[in-house]
C-alpha angles and dihedrals in degrees: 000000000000121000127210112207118211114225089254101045105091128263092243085077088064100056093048092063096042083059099048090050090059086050107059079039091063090040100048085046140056114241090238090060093046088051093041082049102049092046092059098055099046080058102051088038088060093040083057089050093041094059096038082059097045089045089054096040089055088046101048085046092048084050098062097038 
């Protein structure tokens, strides 16, 4: 079910659905999915960063050379 807030209605409605929203997920999942999940993309998150730093390293290196 997806809300759309208007610009007038408060921000704690917001936060109500936002709730709501993390509770059906942890109860459509199993806490060790969710954990296996988040883990995985906390890996591939710092891969991404890994290789951004190493590719501007080698740039900046290339550059003063």
């Amino acid at each position: 079910m997806k809300r759309v807030f208007r610009k007038s209605e408060p921000q704690q409605q917001l936060f109500e659905s936002a709730k709501e929203s993390l509770a059906v997920l942890g109860r459509g999942l199993r806490n060790g999915k969710v954990v296996k999940a988040g883990l995985i993309a906390g890996g591939v998150a710092a891969l991404t960063a890994g290789s951004a730093g190493i590719s501007a390293l080698r740039r900046r290196l290339e550059g003063d050379a």
